[in-house]
N, C-alpha and C positions, 0 to 999 in steps of 0.2 A: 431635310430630315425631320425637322420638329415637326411639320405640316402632315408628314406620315406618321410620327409616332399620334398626333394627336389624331387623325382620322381611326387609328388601328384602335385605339384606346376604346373610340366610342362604339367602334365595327361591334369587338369586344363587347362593350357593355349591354346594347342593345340585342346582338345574338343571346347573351347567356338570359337576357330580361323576356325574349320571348321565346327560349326555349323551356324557361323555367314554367311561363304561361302556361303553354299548351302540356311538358307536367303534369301538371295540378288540373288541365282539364283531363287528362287519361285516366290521373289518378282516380278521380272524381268519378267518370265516368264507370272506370272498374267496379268502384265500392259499389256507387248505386247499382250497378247490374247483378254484382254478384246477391246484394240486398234485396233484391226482387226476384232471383231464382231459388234463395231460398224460402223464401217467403210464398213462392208458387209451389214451389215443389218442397216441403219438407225435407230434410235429413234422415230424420228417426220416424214418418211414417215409413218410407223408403226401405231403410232397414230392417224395420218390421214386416215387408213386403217382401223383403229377400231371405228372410226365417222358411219360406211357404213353395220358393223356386230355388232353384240349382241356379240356374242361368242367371239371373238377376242377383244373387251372390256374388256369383262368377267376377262378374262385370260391374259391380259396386264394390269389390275390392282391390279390382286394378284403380278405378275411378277413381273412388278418395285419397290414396297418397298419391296421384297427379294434383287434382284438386287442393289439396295441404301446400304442397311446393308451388302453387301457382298464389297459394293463397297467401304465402309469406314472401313469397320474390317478385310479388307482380310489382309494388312499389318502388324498391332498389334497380329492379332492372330496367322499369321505364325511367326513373332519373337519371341514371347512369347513360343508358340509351341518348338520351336528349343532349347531355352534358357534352357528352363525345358529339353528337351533330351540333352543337352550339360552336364548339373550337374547328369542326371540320370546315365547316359554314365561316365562321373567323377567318381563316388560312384560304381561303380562295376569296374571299371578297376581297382580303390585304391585298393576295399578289392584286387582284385588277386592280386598284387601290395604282398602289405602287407603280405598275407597267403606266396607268392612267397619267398620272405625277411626271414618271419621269419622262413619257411622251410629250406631255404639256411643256416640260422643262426643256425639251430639245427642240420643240416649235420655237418657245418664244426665243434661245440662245441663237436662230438661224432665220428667227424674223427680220432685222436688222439688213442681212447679206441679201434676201430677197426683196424689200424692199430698195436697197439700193439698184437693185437687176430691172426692176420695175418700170416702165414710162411712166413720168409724169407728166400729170394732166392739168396747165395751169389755169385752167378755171374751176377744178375742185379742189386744187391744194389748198391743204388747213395750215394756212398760217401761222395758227395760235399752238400746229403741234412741236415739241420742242425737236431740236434736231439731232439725229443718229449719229453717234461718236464712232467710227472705225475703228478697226486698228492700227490702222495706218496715220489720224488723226495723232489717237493718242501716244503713239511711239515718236512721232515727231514733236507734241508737247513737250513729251518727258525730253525730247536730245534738245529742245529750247528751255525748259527748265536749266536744265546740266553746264548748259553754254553760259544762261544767265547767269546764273551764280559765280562761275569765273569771270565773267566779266565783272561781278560786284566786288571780290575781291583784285580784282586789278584796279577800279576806281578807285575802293578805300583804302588799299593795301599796296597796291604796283605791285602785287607777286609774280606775275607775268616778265613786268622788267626786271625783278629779283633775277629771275628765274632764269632769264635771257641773258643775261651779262656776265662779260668774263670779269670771274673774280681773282686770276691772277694777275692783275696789272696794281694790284689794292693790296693793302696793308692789314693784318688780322685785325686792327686794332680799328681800323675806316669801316671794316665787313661787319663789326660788332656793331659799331653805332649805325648803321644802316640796319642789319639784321632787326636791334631791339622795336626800332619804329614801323617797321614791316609784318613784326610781330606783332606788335600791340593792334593793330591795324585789321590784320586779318582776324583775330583771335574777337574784337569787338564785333567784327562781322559775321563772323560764325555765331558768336553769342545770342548774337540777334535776331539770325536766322532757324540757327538748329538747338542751341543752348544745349552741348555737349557734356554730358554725363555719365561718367564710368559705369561698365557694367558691372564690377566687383570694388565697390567702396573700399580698398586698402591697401595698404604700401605694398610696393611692390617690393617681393622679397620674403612675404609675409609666406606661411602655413597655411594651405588652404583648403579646405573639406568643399571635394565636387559633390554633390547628392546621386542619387542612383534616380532619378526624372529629373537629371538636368538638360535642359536643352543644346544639342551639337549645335545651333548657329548662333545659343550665347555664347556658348563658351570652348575653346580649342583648348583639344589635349594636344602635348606634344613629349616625346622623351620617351618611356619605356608604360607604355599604354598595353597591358595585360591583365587579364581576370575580369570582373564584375565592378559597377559601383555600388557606392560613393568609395572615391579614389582618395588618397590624402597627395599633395603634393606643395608647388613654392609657386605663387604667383608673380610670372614674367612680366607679365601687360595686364595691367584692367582692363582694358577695350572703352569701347566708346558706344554710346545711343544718344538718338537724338532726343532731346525729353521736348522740344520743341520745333516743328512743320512749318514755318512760316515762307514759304516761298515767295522768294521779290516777284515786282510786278514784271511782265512779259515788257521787252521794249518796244518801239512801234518800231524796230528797224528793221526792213525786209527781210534782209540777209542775217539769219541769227549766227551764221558763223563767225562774223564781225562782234571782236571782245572789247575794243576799243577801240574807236574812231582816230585816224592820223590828225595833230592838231598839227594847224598851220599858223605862225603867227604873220600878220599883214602888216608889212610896213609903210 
């Protein structure tokens, strides 16, 4: 979008810059001509020639109030003229403009798929060019990201074993002290990964004024959601953002569905 507004801008500025040109050559050319017919042909011998004929009366008094209105609109209306073919000229250069843009944008978005369709030819493959990320590529990243991260919290945390274990064979008071190191645990790991930050800094419970351009995926109405905003209401949840992307590193282990390795101890 910027790439077209800034092409249209200059479309613009260069139509109205040569339509203003040629203008002022019309204009230009008007005067002087009109400057040199009368200058060949007088006004008022004319008229005095038409004292002597009927006909040439006649016909010199249709003539001058043509002449009068030609002689005060010829200005305005070739400006005006030019002004309108300066914008009409704008508006069809834009659209090619634009169809151009967005054809260019839909080669290169499906350059990728046909290059992969491609034979290659290993004695012209460019080495040094970098290589085509799929979709399929990066969906599988992200679900080895995803996998990663639980596995970093089951190393620093055991949330995993938390998670797994029946807790009715235990005592509230064994699941607490369990609980608070589980906690501490992951909560260090998140920190350090995502460094979790509320999206409404305040107690929950509080009086809260939603804006009328508040964004739906900051913030969830829920309850009796009617009329227009800014809403007034009681904040249930801050929510959470990441203010921090720090993604662990990838393991080198094949199988990323593997969260944790079986340890064996050898006796």
């Amino acid at each position: 979008m910027n790439v077209i507004k800034s092409l249209s801008r200059r479309i613009l500025l260069w139509s109205f810059i040569i339509m203003i040109l040629l203008a002022l050559f019309f204009n230009a050319a008007g005067y002087i001509g009109a400057r040199w017919l009368t200058t060949t042909l007088p006004i008022q011998a004319v008229k005095d020639a038409s004292a002597h004929s009927s006909e040439l009366k006649i016909g010199l008094d249709k003539l001058l109030p043509i002449a009068d209105i030609v002689q005060n609109l010829y200005i305005p209306v070739i400006s005006i003229f030019f002004v309108i073919f300066a914008l009409v000229l704008w508006l069809l250069l834009r659209s090619s403009v634009v169809r151009f843009v967005r054809k260019s944008s839909l080669a290169n978005q499906q350059l990728p798929s046909k290059k992969k369709k491609a034979k290659k030819d290993p004695l012209s493959e460019d080495f040094d060019a970098e290589p085509v990320i799929t979709k399929r590529d990066l969906a599988e990243a992200n679900k080895r990201y995803y996998l990663q991260l639980l596995s970093v919290l089951q190393r620093e945390g055991r949330l995993i074993d938390f998670f797994s274990e029946d807790l009715s064979m235990y005592e509230d008071a064994q699941i607490g002290a369990a609980v608070r190191s589980i906690q501490d645990n992951c909560k260090n790991s998140l920190k350090k990964y995502l460094n979790p930050k509320a999206v409404i800094d305040h107690n929950e419970g509080d009086a809260i004024t939603v804006p009328a351009d508040f964004d739906p995926n900051t913030i969830k109405l829920t309850g009796n959601v009617t009329g227009e905003p800014p809403f007034q209401g009681t904040l249930r949840h801050k929510g959470w953002r990441a203010s921090r992307l720090e993604l662990p590193t990838l393991s080198a282990v094949k199988d990323p569905a593997i969260l944790a390795p079986a340890e064996v101890e050898i006796m």
